[in-house]
C-alpha positions as CSV (number, residue, x, y, z in Angstrom):
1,X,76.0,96.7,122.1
2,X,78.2,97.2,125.3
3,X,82.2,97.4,124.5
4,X,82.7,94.3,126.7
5,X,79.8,92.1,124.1
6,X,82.2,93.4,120.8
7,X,83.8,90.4,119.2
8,X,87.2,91.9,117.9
9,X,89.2,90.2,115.5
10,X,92.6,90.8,113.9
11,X,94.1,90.4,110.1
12,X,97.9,91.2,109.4
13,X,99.5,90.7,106.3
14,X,102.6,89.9,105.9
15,X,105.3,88.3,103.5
16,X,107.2,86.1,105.5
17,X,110.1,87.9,105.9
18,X,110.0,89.2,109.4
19,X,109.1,86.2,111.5
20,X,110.6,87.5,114.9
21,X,108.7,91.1,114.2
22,X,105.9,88.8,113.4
23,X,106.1,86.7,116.4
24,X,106.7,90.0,118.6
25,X,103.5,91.4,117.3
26,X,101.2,88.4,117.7
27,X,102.3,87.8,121.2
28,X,101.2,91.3,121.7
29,X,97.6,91.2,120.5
30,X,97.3,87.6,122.6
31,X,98.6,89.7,125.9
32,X,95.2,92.7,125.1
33,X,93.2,92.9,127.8
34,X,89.7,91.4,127.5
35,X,88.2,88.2,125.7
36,X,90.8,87.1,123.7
37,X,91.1,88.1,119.9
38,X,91.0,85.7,117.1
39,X,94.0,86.3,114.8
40,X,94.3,85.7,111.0
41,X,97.8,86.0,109.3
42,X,97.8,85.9,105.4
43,X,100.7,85.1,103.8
44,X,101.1,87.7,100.7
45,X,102.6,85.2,98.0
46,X,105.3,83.6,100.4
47,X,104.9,80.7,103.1
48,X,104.4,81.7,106.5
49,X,106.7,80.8,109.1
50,X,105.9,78.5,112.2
51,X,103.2,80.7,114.2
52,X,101.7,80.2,118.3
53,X,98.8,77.6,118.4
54,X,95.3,79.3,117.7
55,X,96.8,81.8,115.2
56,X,94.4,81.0,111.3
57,X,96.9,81.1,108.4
58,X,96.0,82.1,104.7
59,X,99.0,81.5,101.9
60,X,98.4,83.0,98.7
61,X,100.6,81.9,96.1
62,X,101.3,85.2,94.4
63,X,101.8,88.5,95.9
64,X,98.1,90.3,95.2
65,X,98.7,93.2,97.1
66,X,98.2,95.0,100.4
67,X,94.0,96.0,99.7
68,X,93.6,92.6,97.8
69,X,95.5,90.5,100.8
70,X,93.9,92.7,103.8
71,X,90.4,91.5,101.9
72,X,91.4,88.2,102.0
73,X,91.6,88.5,106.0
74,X,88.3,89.9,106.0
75,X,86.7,87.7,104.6
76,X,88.1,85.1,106.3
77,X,86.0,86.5,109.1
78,X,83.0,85.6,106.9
79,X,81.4,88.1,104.0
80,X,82.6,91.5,105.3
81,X,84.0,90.2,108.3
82,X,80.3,89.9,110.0
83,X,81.6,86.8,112.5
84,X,83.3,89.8,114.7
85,X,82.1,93.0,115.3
86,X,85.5,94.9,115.1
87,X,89.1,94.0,113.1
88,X,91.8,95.7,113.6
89,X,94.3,95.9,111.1
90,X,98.3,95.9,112.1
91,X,101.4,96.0,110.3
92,X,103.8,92.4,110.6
93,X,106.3,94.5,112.0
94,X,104.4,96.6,114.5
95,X,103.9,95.9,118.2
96,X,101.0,97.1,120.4
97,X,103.3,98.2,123.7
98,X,99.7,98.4,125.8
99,X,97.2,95.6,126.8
100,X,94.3,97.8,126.9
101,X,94.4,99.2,123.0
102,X,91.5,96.0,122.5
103,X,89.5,97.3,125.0
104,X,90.0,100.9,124.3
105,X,88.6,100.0,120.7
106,X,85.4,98.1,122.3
107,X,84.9,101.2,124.6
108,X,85.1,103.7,121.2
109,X,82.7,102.0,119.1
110,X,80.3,101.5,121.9
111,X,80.0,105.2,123.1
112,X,79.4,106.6,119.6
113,X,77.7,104.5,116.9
114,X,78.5,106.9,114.5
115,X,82.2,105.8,114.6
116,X,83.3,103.4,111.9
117,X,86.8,103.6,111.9
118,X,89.8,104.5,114.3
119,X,93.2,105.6,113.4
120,X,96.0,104.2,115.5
121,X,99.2,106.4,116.5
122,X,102.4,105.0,115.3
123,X,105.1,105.4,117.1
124,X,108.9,104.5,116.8
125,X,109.8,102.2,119.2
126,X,113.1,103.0,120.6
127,X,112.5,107.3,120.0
128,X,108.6,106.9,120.5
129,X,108.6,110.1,117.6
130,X,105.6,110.0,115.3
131,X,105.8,111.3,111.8
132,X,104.1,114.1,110.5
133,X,102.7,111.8,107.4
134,X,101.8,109.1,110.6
135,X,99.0,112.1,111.8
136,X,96.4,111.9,109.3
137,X,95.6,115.4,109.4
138,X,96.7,118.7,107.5
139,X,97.5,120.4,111.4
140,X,99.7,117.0,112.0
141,X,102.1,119.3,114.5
142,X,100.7,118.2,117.3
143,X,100.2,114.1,117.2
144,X,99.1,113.5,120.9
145,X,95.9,115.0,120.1
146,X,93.0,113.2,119.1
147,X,90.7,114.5,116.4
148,X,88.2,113.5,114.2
149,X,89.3,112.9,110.6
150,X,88.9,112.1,107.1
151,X,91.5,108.9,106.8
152,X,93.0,106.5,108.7
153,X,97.0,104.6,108.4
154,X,96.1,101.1,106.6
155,X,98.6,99.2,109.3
156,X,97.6,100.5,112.1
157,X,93.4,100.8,112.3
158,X,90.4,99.3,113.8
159,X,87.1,98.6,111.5
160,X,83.6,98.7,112.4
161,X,83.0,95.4,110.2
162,X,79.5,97.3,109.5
163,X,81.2,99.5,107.6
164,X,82.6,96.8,105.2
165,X,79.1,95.3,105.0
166,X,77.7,98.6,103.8
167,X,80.3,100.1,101.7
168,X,82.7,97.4,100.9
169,X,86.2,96.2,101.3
170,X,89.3,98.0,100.0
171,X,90.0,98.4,96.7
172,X,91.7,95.4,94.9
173,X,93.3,97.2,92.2
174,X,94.9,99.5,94.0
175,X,98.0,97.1,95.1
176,X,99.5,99.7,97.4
177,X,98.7,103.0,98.3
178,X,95.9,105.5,98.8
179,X,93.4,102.6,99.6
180,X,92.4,103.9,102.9
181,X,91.6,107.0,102.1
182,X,89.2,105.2,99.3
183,X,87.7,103.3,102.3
184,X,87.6,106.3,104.3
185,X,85.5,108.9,101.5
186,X,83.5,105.7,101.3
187,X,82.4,105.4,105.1
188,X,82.1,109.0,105.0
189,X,79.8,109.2,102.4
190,X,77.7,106.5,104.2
191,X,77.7,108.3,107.7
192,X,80.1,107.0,109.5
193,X,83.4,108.8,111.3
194,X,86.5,108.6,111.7
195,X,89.1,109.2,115.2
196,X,92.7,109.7,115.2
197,X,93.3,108.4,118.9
198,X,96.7,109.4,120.2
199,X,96.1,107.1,123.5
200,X,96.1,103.5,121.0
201,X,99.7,103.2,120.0
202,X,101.8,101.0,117.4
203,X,105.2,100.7,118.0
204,X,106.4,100.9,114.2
205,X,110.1,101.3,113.2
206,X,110.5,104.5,111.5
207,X,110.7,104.2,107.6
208,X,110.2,106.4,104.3
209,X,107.4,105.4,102.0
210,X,109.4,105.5,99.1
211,X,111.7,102.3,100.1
212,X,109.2,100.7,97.7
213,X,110.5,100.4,94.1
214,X,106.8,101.0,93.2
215,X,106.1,104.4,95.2
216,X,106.0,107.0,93.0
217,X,103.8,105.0,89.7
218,X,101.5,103.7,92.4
219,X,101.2,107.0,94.4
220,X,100.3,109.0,91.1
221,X,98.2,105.9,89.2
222,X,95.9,105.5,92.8
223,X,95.4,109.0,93.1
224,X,94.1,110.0,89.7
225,X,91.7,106.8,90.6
226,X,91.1,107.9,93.9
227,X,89.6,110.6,92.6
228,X,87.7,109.4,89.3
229,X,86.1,106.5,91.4
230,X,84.7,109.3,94.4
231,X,84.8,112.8,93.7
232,X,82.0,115.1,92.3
233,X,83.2,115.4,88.4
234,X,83.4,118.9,89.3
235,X,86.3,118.4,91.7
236,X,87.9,115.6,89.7
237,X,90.4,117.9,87.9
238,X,90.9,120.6,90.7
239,X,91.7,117.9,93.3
240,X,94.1,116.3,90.5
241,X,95.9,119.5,89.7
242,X,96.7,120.7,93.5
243,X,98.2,117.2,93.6
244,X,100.4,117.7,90.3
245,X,100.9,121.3,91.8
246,X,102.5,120.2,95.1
247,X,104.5,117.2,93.6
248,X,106.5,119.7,91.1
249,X,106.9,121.9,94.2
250,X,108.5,119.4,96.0
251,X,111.0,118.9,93.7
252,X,111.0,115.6,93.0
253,X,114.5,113.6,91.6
254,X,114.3,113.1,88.1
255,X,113.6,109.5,88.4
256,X,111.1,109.9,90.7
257,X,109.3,112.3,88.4
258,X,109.3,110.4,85.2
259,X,107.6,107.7,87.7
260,X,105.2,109.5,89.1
261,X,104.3,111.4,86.0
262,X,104.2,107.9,84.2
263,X,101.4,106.8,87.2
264,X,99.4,109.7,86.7
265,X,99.1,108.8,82.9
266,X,98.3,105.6,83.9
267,X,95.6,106.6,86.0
268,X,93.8,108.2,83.4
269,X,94.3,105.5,80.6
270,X,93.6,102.5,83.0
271,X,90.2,101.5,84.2
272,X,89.6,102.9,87.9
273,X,86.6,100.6,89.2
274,X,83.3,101.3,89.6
275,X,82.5,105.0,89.9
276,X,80.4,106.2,93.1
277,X,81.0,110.2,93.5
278,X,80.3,111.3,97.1
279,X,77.4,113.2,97.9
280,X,78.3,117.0,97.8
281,X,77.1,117.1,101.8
282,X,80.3,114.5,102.1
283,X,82.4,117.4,100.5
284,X,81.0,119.7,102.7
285,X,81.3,117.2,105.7
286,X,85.4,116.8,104.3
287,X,85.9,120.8,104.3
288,X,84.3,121.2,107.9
289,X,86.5,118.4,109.3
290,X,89.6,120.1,107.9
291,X,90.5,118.4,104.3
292,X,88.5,119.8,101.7
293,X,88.6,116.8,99.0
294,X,90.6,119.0,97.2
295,X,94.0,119.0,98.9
């Protein structure tokens, strides 16, 4: 399949509170370069406001969370999102600055078929600074270079919609947090790759993760079942202890401790999902691309 044959599709998720930042962002993916991409917004638990003609609407009535609600838009695509060939994935408050980040996509995908995922670069809009925890990398000094790598930013991505029809969607359960890099392991153990691309931008105001009440249980609970749903049981407890490691040396406030040590609990006493540990080649695959699944 050529780049200008892929059928690209979009999902964003949103919760109806940012209707001009919504608005910005759909006028955006209309202006991409290309045959035009077919848009679905999904309402996360709260009506959606008035949106431009063409644009398919989903309202859930309860809040199910950002892997359930992304799912939703997938599948609105038809069963793993097989009526395109690509979706991208952007946050309700982004904004894609260039027309050609569409066709740059189409172009990826269609020089390497081993590519099932790229990683977009966010950047803030009126300092165009990218965070370190933007550059999903350990070596995230440098983010105007592209890479391969071992996860991607869950706002700001384009999927192969193969690589849901092999592997799967994102993981329900999670609600928020670490469920791309439970994608990502997964399309890893299945062959595929994954690009940081430094030249496909989001314009993304610049935030902390931990604005959400929920951060810190969610952050612990997902990553103890991050782990017991993929890792080799061997790794299970090293990976888990690095973590709890590099938490207590970041000397968390208490609050934020008793939540995140509450999560972790959690995480352990709460079913995780169905268990699929990668193949040790995958680990092997991880270390050479820089992230042993340990760290």
């Amino acid at each position: 399949m050529t780049g200008g044959t892929m059928r690209v599709g979009a999902v964003v998720l949103t919760m109806g509170n940012r209707p001009e930042e919504l608005r910005a962002l759909l006028d955006s993916v209309a202006k991409q370069d290309g045959d035009p991409i077919e848009v679905v917004v999904v309402g996360n638990g709260s009506p959606l406001p008035a949106l431009p003609e063409g644009v398919r609407t989903i309202e859930l009535p309860e809040n199910v969370g950002i892997p359930a609600g992304r799912n939703v838009g997938i599948e609105a695509f038809g069963p793993g999102g097989r009526d395109v060939d690509v979706l991208l994935f952007l946050d309700d408050d982004g904004l894609l600055p260039g027309t050609d980040t569409a066709e740059l996509c189409r172009a990826a995908f269609a020089a390497d078929p081993e590519l099932g995922i790229i990683s977009f670069r966010i950047a803030d809009p009126d300092t165009g600074v990218t965070q370190r925890r933007h550059v999903p990398r350990l070596r995230a000094a440098d983010p105007m270079r592209s890479s391969r790598v071992t996860t991607f930013l869950g706002g700001a991505n384009a999927v192969r919609t193969v690589v849901f029809q092999q592997v799967g969607g994102l993981p329900d359960d999670f609600f928020y947090a670490h469920e791309e890099t439970d994608l990502a392991w997964r399309a890893l153990d299945a062959g595929w790759m994954i690009d940081y691309r430094s030249d496909m931008v989001l314009y993304h105001p610049t935030t902390a993760p931990s604005r959400h009440a929920v951060y810190h249980r969610m952050v612990a609970r997902n990553r103890v079942w991050l782990a017991r749903r993929n890792l080799p049981a061997l790794l299970v407890p090293v990976y888990l202890g690095v973590w709890l490691l590099l938490t207590l040396a970041r000397r968390p406030s208490r609050t934020a401790l008793r939540a995140w040590l509450g999560g972790f609990r959690e995480g352990w006493k709460t079913p995780c999902g169905p268990r699929r540990p990668m193949k040790w080649r995958t680990v092997w695959r991880l270390t050479r691309l820089g992230r042993p699944p340990v760290i």
